[in-house]
C-alpha positions as CSV (number, residue, x, y, z in Angstrom):
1,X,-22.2,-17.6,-8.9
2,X,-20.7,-20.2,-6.9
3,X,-23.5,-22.7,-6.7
4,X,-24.0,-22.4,-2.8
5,X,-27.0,-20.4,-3.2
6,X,-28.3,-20.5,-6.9
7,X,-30.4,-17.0,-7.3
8,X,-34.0,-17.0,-8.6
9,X,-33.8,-15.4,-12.0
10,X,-36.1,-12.3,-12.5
11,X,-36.4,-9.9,-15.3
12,X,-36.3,-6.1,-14.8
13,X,-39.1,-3.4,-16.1
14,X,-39.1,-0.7,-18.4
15,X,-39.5,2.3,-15.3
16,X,-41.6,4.0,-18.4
17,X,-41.8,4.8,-21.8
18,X,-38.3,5.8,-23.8
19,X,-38.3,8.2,-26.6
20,X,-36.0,10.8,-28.6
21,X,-32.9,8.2,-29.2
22,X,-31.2,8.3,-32.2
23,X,-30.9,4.8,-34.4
24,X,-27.4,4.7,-33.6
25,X,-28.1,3.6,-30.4
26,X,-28.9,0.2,-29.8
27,X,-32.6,-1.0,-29.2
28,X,-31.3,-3.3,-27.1
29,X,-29.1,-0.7,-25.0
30,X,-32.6,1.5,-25.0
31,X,-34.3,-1.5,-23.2
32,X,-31.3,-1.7,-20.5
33,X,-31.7,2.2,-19.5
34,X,-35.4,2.1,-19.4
35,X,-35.0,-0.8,-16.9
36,X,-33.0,2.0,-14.8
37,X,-35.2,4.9,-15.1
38,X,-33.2,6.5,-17.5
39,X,-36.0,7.3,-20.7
40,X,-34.3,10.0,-22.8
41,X,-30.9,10.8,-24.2
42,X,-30.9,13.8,-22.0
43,X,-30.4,11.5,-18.8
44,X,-28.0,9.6,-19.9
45,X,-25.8,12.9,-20.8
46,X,-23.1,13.3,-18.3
47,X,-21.8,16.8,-19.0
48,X,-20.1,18.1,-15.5
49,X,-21.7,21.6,-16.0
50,X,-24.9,19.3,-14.6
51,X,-22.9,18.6,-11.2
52,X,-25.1,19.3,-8.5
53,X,-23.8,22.7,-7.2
54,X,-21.7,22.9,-4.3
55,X,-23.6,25.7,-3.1
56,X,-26.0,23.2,-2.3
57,X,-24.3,21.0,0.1
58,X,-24.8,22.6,3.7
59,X,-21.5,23.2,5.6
60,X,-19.7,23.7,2.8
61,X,-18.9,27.8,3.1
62,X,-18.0,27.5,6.9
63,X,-15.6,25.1,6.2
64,X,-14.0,26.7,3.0
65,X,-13.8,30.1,5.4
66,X,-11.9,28.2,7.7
67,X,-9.4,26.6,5.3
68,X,-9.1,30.0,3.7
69,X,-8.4,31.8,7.0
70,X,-5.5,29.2,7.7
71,X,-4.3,28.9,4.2
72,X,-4.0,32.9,4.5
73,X,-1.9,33.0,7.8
74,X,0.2,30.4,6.5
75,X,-0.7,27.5,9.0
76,X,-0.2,24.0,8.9
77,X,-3.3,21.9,7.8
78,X,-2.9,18.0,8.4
79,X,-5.7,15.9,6.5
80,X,-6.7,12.9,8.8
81,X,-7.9,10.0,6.3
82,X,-8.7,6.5,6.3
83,X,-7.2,2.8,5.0
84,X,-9.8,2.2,2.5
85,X,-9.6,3.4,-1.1
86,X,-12.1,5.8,-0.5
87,X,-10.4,7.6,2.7
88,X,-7.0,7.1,0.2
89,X,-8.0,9.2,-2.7
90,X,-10.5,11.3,-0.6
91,X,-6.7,12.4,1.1
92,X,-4.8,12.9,-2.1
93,X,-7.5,14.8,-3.7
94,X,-7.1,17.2,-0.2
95,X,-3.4,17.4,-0.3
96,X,-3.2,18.0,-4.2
97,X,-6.6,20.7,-4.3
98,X,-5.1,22.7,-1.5
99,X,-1.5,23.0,-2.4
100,X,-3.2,24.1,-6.0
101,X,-5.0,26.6,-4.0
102,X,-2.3,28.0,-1.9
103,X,-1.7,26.1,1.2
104,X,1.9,25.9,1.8
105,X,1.8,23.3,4.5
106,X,-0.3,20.7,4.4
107,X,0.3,16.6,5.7
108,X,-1.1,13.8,5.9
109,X,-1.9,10.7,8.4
110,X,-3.5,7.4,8.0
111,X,-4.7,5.8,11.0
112,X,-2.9,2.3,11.8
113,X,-5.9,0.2,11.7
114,X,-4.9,-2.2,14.6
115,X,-3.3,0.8,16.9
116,X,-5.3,4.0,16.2
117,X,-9.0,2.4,14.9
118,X,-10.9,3.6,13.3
119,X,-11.2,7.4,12.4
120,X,-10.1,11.0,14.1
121,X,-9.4,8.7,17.5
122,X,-8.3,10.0,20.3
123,X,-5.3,7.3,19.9
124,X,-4.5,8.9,16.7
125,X,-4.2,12.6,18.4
126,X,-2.5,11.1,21.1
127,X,0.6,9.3,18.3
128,X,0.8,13.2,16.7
129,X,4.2,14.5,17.5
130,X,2.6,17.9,17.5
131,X,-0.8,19.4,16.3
132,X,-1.2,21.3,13.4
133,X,-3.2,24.5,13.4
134,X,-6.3,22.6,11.9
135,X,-7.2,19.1,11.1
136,X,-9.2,18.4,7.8
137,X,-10.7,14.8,8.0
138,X,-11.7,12.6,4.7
139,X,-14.3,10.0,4.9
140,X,-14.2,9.4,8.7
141,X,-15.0,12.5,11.8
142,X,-19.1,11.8,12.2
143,X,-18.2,9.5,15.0
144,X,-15.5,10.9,16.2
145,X,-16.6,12.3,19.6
146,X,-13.8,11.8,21.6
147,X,-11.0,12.8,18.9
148,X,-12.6,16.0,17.7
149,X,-13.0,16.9,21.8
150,X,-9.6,16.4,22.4
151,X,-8.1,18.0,19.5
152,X,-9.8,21.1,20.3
153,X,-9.1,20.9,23.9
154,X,-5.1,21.3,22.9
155,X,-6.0,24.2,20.8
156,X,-5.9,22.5,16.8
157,X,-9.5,23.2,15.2
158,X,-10.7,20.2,13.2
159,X,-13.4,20.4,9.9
160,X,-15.2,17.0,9.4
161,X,-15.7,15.5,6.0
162,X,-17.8,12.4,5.8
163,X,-20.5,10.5,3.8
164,X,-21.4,7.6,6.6
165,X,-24.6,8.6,8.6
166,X,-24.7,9.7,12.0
167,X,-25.1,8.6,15.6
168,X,-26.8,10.1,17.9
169,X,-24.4,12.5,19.3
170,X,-22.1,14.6,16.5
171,X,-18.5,16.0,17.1
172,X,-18.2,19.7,18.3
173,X,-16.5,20.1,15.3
174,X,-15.4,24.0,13.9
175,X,-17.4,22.9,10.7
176,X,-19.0,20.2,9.1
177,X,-19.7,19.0,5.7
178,X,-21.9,15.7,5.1
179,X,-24.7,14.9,2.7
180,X,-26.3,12.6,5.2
181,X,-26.5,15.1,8.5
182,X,-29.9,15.3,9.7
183,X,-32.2,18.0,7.7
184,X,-29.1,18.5,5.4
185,X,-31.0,18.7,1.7
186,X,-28.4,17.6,-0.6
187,X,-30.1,15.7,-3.6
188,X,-27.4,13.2,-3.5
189,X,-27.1,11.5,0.1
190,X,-24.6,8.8,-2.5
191,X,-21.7,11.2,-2.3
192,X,-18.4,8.8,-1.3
193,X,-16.0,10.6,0.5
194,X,-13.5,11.6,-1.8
195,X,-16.8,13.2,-3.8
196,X,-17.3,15.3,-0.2
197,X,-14.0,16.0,-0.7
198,X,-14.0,17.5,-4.1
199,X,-16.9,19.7,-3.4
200,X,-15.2,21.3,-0.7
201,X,-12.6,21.8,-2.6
202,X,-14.4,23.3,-5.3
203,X,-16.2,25.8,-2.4
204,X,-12.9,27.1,-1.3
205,X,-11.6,27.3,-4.9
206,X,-15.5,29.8,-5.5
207,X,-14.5,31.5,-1.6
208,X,-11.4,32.7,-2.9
209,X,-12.5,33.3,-6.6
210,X,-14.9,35.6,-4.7
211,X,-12.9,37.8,-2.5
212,X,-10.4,38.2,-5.8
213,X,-7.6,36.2,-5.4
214,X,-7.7,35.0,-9.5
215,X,-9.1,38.7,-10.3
216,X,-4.9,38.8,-12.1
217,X,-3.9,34.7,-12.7
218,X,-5.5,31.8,-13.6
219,X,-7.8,29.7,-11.4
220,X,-6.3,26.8,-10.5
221,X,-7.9,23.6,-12.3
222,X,-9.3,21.1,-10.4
223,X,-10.8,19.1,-13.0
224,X,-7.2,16.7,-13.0
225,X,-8.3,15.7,-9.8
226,X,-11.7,13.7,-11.4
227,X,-9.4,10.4,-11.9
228,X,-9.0,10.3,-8.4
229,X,-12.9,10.8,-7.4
230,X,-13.7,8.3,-9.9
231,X,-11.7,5.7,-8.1
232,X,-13.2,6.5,-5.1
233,X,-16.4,6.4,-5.6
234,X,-16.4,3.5,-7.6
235,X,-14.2,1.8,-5.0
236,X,-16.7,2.7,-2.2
237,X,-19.7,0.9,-3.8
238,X,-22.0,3.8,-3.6
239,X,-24.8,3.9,-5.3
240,X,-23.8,5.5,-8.9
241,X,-27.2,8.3,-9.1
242,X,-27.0,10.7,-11.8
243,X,-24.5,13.3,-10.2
244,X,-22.3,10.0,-9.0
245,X,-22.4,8.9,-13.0
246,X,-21.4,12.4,-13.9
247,X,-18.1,12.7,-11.5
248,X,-17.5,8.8,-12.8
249,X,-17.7,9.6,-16.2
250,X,-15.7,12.6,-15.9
251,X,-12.7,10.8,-14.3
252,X,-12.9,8.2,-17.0
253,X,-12.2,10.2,-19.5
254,X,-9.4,11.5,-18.2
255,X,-8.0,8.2,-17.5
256,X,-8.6,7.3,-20.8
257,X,-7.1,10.2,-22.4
258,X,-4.3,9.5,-20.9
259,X,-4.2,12.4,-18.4
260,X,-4.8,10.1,-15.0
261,X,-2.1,11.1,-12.2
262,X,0.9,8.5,-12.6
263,X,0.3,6.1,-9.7
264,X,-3.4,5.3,-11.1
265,X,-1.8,4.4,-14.5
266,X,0.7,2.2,-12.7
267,X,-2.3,0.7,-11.0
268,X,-3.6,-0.3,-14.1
269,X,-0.5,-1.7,-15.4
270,X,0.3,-4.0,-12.8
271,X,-3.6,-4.6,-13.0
272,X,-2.8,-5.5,-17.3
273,X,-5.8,-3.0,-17.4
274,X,-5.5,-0.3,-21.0
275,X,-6.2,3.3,-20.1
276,X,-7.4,4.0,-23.3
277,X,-10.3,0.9,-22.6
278,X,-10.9,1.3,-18.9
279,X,-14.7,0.6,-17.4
280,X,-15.6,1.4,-14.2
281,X,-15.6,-2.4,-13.5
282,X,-11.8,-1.8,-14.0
283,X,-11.3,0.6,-11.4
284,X,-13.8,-2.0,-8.8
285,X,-11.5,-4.8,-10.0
286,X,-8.4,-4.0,-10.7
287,X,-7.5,-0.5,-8.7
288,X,-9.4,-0.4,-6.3
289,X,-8.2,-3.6,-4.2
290,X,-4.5,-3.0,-5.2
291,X,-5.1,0.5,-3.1
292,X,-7.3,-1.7,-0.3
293,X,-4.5,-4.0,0.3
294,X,-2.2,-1.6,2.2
295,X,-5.0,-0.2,4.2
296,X,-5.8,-4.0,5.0
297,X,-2.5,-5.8,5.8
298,X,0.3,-2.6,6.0
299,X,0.0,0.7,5.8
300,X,-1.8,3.1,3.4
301,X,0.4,5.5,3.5
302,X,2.4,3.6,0.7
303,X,-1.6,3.8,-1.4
304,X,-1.5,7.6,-0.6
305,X,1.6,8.4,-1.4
306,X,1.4,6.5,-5.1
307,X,-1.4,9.1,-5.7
308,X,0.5,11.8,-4.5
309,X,3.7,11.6,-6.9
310,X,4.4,13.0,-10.5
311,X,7.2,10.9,-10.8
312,X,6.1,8.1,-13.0
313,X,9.1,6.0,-12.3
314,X,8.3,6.1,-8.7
315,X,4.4,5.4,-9.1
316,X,5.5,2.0,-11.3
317,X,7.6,1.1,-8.0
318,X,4.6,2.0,-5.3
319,X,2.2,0.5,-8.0
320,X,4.4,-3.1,-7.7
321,X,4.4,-2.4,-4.0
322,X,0.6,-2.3,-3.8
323,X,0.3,-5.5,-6.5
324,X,2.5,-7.8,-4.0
325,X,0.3,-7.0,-0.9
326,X,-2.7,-7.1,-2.9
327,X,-1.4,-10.8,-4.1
328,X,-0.6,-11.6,0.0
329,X,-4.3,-10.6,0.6
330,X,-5.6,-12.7,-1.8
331,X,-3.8,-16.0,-0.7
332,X,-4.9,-15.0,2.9
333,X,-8.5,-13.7,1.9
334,X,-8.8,-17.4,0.2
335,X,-8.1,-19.3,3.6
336,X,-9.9,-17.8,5.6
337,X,-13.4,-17.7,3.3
338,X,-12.4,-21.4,3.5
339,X,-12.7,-21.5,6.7
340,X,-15.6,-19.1,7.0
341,X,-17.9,-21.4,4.7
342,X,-17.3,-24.6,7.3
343,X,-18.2,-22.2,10.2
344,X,-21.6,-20.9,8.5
345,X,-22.1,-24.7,7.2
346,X,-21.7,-25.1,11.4
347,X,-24.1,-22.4,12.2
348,X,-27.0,-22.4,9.6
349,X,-26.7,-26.2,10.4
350,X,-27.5,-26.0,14.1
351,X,-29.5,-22.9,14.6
352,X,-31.0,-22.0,10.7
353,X,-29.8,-18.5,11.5
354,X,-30.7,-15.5,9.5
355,X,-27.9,-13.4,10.6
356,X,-24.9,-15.3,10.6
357,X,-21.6,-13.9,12.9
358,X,-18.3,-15.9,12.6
359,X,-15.1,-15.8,15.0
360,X,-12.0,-17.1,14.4
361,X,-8.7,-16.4,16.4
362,X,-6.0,-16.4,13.6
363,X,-7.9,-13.9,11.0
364,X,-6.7,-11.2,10.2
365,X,-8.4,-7.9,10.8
366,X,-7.7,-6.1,7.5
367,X,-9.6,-8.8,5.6
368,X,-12.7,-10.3,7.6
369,X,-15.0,-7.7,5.8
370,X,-14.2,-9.4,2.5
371,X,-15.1,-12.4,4.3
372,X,-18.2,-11.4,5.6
373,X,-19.0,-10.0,2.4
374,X,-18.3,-13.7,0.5
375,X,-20.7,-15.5,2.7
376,X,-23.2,-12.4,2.8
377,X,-23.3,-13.1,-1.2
378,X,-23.1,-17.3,-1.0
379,X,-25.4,-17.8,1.5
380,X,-27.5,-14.7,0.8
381,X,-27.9,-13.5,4.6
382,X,-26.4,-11.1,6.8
383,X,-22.5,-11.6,7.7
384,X,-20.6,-10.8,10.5
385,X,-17.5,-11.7,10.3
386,X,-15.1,-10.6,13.7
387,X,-11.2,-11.2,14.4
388,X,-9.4,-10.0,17.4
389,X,-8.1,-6.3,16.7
390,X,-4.6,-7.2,16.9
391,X,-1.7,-9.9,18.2
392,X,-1.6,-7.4,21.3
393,X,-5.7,-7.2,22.1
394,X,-6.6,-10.8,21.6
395,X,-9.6,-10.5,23.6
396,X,-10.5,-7.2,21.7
397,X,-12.6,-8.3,18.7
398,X,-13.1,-6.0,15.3
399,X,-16.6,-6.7,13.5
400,X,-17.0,-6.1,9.8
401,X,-20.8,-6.6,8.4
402,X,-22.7,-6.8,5.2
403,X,-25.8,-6.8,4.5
404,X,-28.8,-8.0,2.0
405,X,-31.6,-5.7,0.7
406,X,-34.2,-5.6,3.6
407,X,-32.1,-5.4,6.6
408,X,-30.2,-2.4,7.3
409,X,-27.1,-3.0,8.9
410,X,-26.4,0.2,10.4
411,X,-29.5,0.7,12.0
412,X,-29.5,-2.9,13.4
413,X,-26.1,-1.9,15.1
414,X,-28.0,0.9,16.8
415,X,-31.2,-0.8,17.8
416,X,-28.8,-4.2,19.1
417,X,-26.4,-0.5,21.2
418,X,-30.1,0.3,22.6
419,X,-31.2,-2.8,23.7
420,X,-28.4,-3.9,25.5
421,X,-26.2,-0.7,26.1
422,X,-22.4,-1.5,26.8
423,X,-22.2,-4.9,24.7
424,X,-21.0,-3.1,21.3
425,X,-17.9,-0.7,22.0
426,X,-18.2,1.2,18.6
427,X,-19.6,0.9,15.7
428,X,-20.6,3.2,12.5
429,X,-21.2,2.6,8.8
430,X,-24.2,2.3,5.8
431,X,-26.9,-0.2,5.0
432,X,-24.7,-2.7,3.4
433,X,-21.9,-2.2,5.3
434,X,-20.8,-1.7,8.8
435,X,-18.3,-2.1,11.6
436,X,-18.0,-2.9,15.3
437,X,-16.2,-3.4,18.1
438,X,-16.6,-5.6,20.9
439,X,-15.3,-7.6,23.6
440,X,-14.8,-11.4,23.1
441,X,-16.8,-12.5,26.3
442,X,-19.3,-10.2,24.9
443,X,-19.7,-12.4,21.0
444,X,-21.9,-15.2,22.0
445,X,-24.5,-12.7,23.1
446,X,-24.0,-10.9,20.1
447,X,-24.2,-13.3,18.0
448,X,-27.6,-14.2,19.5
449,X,-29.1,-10.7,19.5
450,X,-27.8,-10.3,16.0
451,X,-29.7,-13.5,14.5
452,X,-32.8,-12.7,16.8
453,X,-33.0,-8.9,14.9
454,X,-32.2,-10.6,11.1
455,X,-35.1,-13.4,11.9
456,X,-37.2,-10.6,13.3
457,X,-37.3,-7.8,10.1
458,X,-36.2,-10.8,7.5
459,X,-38.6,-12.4,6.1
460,X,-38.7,-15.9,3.8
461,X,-38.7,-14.2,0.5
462,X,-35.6,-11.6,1.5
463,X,-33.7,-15.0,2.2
464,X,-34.3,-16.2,-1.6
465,X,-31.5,-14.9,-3.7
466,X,-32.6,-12.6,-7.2
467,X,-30.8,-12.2,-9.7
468,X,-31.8,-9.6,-12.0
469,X,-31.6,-9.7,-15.4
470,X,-32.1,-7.4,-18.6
471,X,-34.4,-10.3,-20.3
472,X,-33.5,-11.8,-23.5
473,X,-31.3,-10.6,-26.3
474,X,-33.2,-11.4,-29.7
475,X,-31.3,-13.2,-32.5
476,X,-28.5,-11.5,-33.6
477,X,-28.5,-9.0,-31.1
478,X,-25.7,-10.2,-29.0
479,X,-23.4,-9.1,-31.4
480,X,-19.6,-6.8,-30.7
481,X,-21.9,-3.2,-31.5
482,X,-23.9,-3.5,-28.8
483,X,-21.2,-4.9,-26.7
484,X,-19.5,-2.2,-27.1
485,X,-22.7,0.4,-26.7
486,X,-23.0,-1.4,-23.5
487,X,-19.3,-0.7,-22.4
488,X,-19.5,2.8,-23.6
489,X,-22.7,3.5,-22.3
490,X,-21.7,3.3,-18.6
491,X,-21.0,3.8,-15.6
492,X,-22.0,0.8,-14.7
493,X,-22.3,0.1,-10.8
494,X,-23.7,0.1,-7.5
495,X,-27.6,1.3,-7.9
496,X,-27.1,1.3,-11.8
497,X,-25.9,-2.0,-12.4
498,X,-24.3,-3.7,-15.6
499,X,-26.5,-5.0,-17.8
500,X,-26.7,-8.9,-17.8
501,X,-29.2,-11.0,-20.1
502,X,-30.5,-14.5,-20.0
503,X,-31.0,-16.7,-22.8
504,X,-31.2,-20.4,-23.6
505,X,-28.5,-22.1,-25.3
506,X,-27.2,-25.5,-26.2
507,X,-23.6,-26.8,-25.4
508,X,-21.5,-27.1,-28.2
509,X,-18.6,-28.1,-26.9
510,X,-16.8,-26.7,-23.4
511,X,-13.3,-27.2,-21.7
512,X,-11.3,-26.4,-19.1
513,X,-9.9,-23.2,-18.5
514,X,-7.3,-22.9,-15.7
515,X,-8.2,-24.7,-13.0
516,X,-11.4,-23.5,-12.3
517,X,-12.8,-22.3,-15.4
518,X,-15.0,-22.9,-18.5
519,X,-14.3,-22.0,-21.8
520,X,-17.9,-22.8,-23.6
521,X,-18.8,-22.8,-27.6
522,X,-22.6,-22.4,-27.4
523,X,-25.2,-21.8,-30.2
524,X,-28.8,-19.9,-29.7
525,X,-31.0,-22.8,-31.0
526,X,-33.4,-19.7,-32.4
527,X,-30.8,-19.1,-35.5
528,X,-28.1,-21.7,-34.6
529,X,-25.6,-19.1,-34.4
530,X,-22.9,-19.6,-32.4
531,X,-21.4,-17.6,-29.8
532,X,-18.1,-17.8,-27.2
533,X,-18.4,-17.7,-23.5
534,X,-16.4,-18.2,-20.6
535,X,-17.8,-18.8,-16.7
536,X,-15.0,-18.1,-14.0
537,X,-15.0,-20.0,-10.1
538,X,-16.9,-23.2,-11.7
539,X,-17.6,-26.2,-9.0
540,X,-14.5,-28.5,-10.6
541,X,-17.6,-31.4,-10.2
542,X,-19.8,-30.6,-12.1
543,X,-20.3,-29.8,-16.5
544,X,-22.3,-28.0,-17.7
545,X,-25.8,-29.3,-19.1
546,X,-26.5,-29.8,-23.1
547,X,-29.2,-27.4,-23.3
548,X,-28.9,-24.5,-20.3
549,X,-30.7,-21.2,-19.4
550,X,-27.9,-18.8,-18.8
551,X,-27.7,-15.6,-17.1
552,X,-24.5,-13.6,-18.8
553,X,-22.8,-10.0,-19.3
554,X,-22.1,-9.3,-22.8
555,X,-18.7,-8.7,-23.4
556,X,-15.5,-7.0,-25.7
557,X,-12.5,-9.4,-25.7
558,X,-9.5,-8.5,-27.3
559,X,-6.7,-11.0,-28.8
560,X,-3.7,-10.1,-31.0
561,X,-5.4,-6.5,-31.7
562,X,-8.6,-7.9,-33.1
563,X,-12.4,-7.2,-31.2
564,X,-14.6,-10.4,-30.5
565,X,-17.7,-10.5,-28.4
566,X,-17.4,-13.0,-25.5
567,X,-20.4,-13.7,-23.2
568,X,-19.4,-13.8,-19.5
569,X,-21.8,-16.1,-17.9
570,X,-22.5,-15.6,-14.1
571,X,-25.4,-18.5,-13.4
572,X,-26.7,-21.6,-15.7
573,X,-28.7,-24.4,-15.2
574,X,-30.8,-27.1,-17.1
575,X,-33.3,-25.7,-19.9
């Protein structure tokens, strides 16, 4: 943490009592999956024959009927996706599952985020040379009204594929698959979209297995596409439940095998990530926001079309693509949280607002939710963060918001739509995340209804910052076995999240690191052993204190082929 808004430190509880592990596995890594719920080796077992069936998921056999009746009289099928990584795999796992399963003509389109917006828009049908016979959309089509209408109106049926909730009024779409429709019983409402994707794909594969298509060949396999919904969901920041973990796990090791498509191990190259090593955290970190660059400042095609090849000469050239875009965003993303911190200084300053909205003309579209999403976490409140939707629509503003536990952004969209019909334009998404559209006359008084609702449901203790932690690691416990259990023993994420520890330590001896860095020897004054740790984004000001209670991940660190523990500390502060 950066300092701005230290987090009270509190210690999670066992959720019950844990039994039937073997002595292999750490005590220690027992404690952190009781703290989760997760009691007995059983649940912690990822085997995909424990994958919520697809039979499960309503929706599901209307649409596969559909596919299979244009797939059968050779039609065109055009998947409609989205510039996120989510929308990006969610598309290639479409485009590779079909073709697998027959389809001989089947595209793709991205929305251009600054021409199209958001979704199946009627913009984006208007740009179509031609329609194709049916439109599949990927992790976007719940909201769009207007673009399901007109497709059907000009004869193209459409099947929607989504994961974010619903407005009041749905598309007249042919069919419709989402976890979080009203009265739709899917155990997992945490499916991302490329996980929606995959199970429909996996109901068409069963609709034709049915009717006797593989009665004489093989089925096609559609486990090689798990890489891709691992990416995705991990990407997505959805919570990771049990049937999340499984499809996680599963596209791990894959990529760890070796057997990832080409463009995700050219990801991970450019990224200096090892296959044969990768975490989830790897594909948050290091994939993931190489993909979200092109969506954010060009085009995701380019991020589509690095899934889509086989050749691997040609995914190390989009891969390099994707890591110099992703290296413009950074440089960009850092200005403008620069100037987003003096603007919340200026706001929390004059009116102690709860829910904080920032404007600036010169940012960029693509990037104000990872804006709104550094301030959300520095200044623990409610972000809105809004730029005007393109060089041409300056006094069009794009809105992207995130949220703390306690305030559901989504909903406070709605309730701000109700009250005062007409100010938003648009606006869709979860309860950490959302976005909006709106007029810039219309901003101040959306910035004032916004703060009203945050003071309103937020109260003093939601403001205070908690950091959970996994309590104390006894002597000699934070030792390279149970760092690796604990990288092993994932995946670690949103809703199940990495382990982290607190302990007290003395200061050794520390250094500089880069600019902005510590390298720390410490040593546990319990034993007097001593231990390695680094602490990334340090205020250049300070040092850190002789004796300090630290909250840190426990980590592998790898030099010239040999394995050392290395504790990553994310928050100290004076013993």
């Amino acid at each position: 943490m950066d300092g701005l808004n230290p987090a009270t430190v509190r210690r999670r509880e066992p959720l019950g009592a844990s039994h039937g592990w073997s002595p292999q596995v750490h005590p220690a890594l027992q404690r952190v999956y009781a703290a989760r719920g997760v009691l007995t080796p059983d649940e912690a077992e990822y085997r995909l024959a424990r994958l919520l069936a697809p039979t499960q998921l309503g929706g599901l056999d209307a649409a596969a009927a559909l596919l299979a009746e244009v797939i059968d009289a050779g039609g065109d099928i055009l998947v409609a996706g989205d510039y996120d990584c989510d929308g990006a795999t969610g598309t290639a796992v479409a485009v590779r599952a079909l073709q697998r399963l027959g389809a001989s003509r089947v595209g793709y389109v991205i929305p251009d985020r600054a021409v199209h917006g958001y979704g199946l828009s009627a913009a984006l049908i208007e740009s179509l040379p031609r329609l194709p016979s049916l439109i599949l959309t990927v992790d976007n089509g719940v909201a769009s009204v207007e673009g399901v209408a007109l497709a059907q109106a000009r004869g193209c049926r459409v099947i929607v594929t989504d994961h974010h909730l619903p407005g009041d009024v749905l598309p007249t779409a042919d069919a419709m698959v989402n976890p979080n429709l009203p009265d739709e019983g899917f155990p997992s409402k945490a499916l991302a979209g490329v996980g929606v994707m995959f199970y429909l794909m996996l109901a068409l594969r069963a609709w034709l297995r049915a009717r006797g298509d593989y009665a004489d060949r093989p089925e096609p396999d559609l486990s090689g596409l798990l890489d891709l919904v691992a990416l995705g969901t991990v990407a997505d920041l959805v919570p990771l439940d049990f049937n999340n973990r499984i499809l996680v796990d599963a596209g791990l090791r894959r990529i760890r095998s070796g057997r990832a498509c080409p463009g995700i191990l050219g990801l991970l190259e450019v990224g200096k990530r090892d296959p044969a090593r990768i975490s989830a955290s790897d594909l948050g970190f290091a994939v993931g926001p190489r993909l979200n660059a092109a969506g954010r400042l060009e085009d995701m095609s380019l991020g589509v079309e690095c899934l889509l090849t086989d050749d691997v000469g040609q995914a190390r050239d989009y891969a390099e693509q994707l890591d110099r875009i992703n290296r413009e965003r950074r440089a960009l993303q850092s200005d403008m949280v620069e100037e987003a911190q003096v603007l919340a200084d200026d706001v929390l300053a004059d009116t102690r607002a709860v829910g904080i909205c920032l404007y600036e003309p010169s940012w960029h579209p693509g990037v104000i939710g990872l804006v709104a999403s550094r301030v959300k976490d520095q200044r623990h409140r409610p972000v809105v963060a809004f730029a005007p939707a393109s060089a041409e629509q300056p006094d069009a503003l794009r809105g992207s918001a995130r949220s703390i536990s306690g305030f559901h952004i989504r909903d406070a969209l709605a309730l701000i739509d109700a009250r005062e019909p007409g100010l938003i334009e648009r606006f869709g998404g979860h309860a950490m995340a959302a976005g909006l559209s709106l007029p810039l006359a219309h901003y101040p008084r959306f910035a004032e209804l916004f703060n009203q609702l945050a003071s309103e449901t937020l109260s003093a203790e939601q403001l205070s910052a908690v950091l959970h932690t996994d309590g104390e690691l006894a002597p000699g416990e934070a030792g390279l076995e149970l760092a690796q259990q604990l990288r092993q023993a994932g995946p670690w994420g949103q809703a199940f999240p990495e382990p982290l520890f607190d302990n007290v330590f003395d200061c050794v001896n520390w250094r500089m690191m880069g600019e902005k860095h510590w390298r720390l020897r410490l040593r546990d004054p319990r034993d007097g052993r001593h231990l390695d740790a680094v602490m990334f984004n340090i205020d250049v000001d300070t040092v850190p204190p002789a004796r300090l209670h630290a909250v840190y991940e426990l980590a592998v660190n790898e030099w010239q082929g040999r394995l050392e523990v290395r504790m990553i500390l994310r928050q100290i502060g004076p013993a």
